[in-house]
N, C-alpha and C positions, 0 to 999 in steps of 0.2 A: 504406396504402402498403406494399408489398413489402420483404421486407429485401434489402439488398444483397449483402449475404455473412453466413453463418451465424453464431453463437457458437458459441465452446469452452466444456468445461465448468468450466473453473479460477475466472475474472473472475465471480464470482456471491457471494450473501448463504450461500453453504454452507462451514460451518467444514468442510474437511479435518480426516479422522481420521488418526492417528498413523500407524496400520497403510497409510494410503494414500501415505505421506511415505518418502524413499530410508531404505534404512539408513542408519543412527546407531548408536555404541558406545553412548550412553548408553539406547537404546531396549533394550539387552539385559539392564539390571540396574532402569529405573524405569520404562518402561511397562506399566501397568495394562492389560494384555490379555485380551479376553476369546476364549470356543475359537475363536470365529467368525473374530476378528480375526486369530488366531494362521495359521490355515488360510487368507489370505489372503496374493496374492504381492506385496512391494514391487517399485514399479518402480525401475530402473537409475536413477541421480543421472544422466545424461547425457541419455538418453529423456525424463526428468522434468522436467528443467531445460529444453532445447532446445523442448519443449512449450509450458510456459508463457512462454516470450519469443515466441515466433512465433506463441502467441493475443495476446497485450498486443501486438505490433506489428502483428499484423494489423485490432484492436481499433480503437485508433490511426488506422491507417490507412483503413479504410472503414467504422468507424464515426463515431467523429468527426471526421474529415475528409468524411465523405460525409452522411449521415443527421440526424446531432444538429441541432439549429433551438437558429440564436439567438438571444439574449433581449436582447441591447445590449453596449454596453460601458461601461465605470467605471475609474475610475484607483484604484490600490492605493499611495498613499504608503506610504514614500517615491519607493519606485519612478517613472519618469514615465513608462513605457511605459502604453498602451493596454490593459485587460486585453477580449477580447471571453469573454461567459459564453454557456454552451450547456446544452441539455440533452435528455435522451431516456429514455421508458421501456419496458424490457423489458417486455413482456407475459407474464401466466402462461401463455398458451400457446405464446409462444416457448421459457418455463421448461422446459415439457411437452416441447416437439420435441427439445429438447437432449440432457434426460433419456432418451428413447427412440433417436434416432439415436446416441448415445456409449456404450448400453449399460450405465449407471453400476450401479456397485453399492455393494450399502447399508453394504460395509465401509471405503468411500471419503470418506463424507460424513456427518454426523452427523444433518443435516437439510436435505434440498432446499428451495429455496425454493419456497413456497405461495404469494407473495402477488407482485404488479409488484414490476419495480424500478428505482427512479427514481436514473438517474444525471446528475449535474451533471459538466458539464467547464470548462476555461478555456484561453485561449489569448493569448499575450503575446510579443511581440519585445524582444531588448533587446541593445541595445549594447556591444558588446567593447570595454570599457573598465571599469578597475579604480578610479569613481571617482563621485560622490555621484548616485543616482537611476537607477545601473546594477551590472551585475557583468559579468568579464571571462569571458571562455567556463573560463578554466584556476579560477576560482569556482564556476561551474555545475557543473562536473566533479569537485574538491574535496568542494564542499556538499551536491551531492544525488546525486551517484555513490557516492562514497566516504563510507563511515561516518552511510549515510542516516537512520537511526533516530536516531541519539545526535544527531545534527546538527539533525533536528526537532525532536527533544527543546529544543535550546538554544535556537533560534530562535521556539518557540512557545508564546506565555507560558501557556496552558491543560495543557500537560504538567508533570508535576509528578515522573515519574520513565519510563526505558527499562530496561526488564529485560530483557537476553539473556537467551532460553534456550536455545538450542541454535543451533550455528554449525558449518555441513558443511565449514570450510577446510580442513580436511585431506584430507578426502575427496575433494575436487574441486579440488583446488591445481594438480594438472597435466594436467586436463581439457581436452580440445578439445571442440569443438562447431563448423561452419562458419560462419559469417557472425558469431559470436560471441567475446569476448574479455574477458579481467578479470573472471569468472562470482565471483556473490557468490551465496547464500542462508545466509540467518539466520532462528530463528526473537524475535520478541521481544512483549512484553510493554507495551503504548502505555498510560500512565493519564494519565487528561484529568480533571482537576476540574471539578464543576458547581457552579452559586446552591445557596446551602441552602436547602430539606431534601432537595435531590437528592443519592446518593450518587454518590463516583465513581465514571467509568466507564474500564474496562480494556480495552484492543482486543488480542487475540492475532494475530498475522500473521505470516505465511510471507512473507518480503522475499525477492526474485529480483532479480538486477541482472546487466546487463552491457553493455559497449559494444560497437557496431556502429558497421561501415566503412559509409562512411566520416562522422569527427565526428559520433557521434551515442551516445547513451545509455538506458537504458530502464529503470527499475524498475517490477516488479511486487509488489502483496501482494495477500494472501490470506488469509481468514482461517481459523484455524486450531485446534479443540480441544485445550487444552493442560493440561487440567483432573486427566489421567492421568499426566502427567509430574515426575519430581518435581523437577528443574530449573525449574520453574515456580514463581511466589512469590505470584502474586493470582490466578490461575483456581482456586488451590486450598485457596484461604484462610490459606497463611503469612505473610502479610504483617502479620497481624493478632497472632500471637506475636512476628515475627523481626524486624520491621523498629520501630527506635528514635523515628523521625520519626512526628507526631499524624498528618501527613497522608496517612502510605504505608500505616499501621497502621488506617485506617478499610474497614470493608465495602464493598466496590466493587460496581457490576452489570457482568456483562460482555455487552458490545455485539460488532458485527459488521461489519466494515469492509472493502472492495476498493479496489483503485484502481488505474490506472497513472501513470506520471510520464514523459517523452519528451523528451528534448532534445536538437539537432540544432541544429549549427554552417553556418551562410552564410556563405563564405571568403571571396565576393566584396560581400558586401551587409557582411558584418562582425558579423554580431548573431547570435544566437541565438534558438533557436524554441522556445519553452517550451511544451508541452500538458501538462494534467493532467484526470484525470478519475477520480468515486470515486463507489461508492455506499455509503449505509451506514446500519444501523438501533442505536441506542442503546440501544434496549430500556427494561424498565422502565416508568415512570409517564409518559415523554413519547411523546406520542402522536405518528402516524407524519405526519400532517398537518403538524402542529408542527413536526417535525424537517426536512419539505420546504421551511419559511420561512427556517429558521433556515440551512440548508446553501450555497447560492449565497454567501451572506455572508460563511462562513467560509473556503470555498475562495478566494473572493477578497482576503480580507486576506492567506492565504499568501505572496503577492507580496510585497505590503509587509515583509513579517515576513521572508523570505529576504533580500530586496536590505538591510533595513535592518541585519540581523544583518552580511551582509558589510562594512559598513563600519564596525561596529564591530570585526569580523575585523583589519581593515587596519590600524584606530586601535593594539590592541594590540600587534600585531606591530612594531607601529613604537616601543614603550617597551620 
């Protein structure tokens, strides 16, 4: 089958290099540069930004709305909505075309990806209402617009810590971009616990968010070498002197994680359109087979795990 519309080069298994990422004050006194890197030009935070929302919308848009084949649907308690699961794989020589029509260069990426890439999505309606087995649209926008990472972090019981490392709000606090509004990028630090004698695993990621007219929202991540940075606490192994807890202080593997997240208000239907879609490899001793069993499941308890966390949201609020 033919693709419908091409890929960008951002939504991929390729950690971004520092050097590929807008200025940062802190890049000027803790990134580990090398000549190459230094002799490379950053792009504009606005160029950069406006990029990656309009490949994740367009991604969205005629990839998983057109392409991805799905596999059924499952309900995600507590949630009652329907989740439908999809899924699609990049081919390596899709990889290939990308790399060659976008001209990438090797100061941009640390490692292109060599191998497919298998991305799982989901797709769920849910009712605007602030109230058991739903969330209100001004929750949707709260919980995964606003303060995305920290917010995962709370809601998902395999996170065990969100480490900021670098956050561009000053730099782009009175940004325009057209069709775009409330621009976030962060970079952070995701650690997921495994069964023992798995260790943990760290995901570094380039978060992009912003809303679109009209009622709609979009985060992208990316993921991102953060290894150079000294704002960094687990790609670099300080967490192993600095941090007090057994569990933050263990040797972690670091894995590789994309994904976007999309959600879109129906004024007249009343509900919200949730997509999400991720691909991502763990690295390490679990095998990539393994990890394609394992993934459909997880993205689909996410539902459960967001609606159920907002009502405990509501509970507190209310003492």
């Amino acid at each position: 089958m033919t693709d419908t519309h091409p890929l960008g080069k951002y939504l991929h298994l390729a950690p971004l290099r520092p050097a590929a990422l807008p200025h940062h004050p802190a890049f000027d006194v803790s990134e580990k540069q090398s000549v190459q890197d230094t002799q490379y030009q950053r792009p504009g935070a606005d160029n950069f930004i406006r990029d990656i929302l309009n490949e994740a919308a367009a991604f969205k848009e005629h990839r998983i709305g057109r392409t991805f084949k799905e596999s059924g649907k499952k309900k995600s308690p507590p949630a009652t909505a329907e989740v439908s699961q999809l899924h699609q794989t990049i081919t390596v020589e899709e990889l290939k075309r990308i790399a060659r029509e976008t001209n990438l260069s090797p100061n941009e990426y640390q490692k292109w990806p060599n191998a497919p890439e298998d991305w799982f999505a989901r797709r769920s309606k849910h009712g605007d209402q602030a109230q058991a087995g739903t969330a209100s649209w001004d929750e949707f926008k709260s919980g995964l617009k606003e303060l995305h990472s920290e917010h995962e972090g709370d809601y998902t019981p395999d996170i065990y810590d969100t480490h900021l490392v670098l956050d561009w709000a000053e730099q782009i606090r009175d940004m325009r971009i057209d069709g775009y509004h409330g621009l976030n990028m962060r970079i952070f630090e995701m650690c997921h616990k495994l069964p023992p004698p798995l260790n943990p695993r760290v995901f570094s990621t380039l978060v992009v968010s912003a809303y679109l007219e009209p009622d709609a929202f979009i985060v992208a991540q990316i993921p991102v070498d953060t290894s150079g940075l000294d704002e960094a606490l687990y790609s670099n192994g300080k967490n192993m002197t600095t941090r007090d807890d057994p569990l933050m202080r263990k040797k972690i593997t670091l894995g590789l994680y994309t994904s976007i997240e999309y959600c879109q208000y129906d004024r007249n239907a009343r509900e919200t359109d949730w997509v999400m879609a991720t691909a991502s490899d763990a690295k390490g001793n679990l095998p990539m087979f393994t990890q394609k069993m394992g993934v459909p499941g997880a993205v689909l308890k996410d539902v459960g795990y967001f609606i159920g966390w907002c009502v405990k949201q509501r509970g507190s609020q209310d003492t």
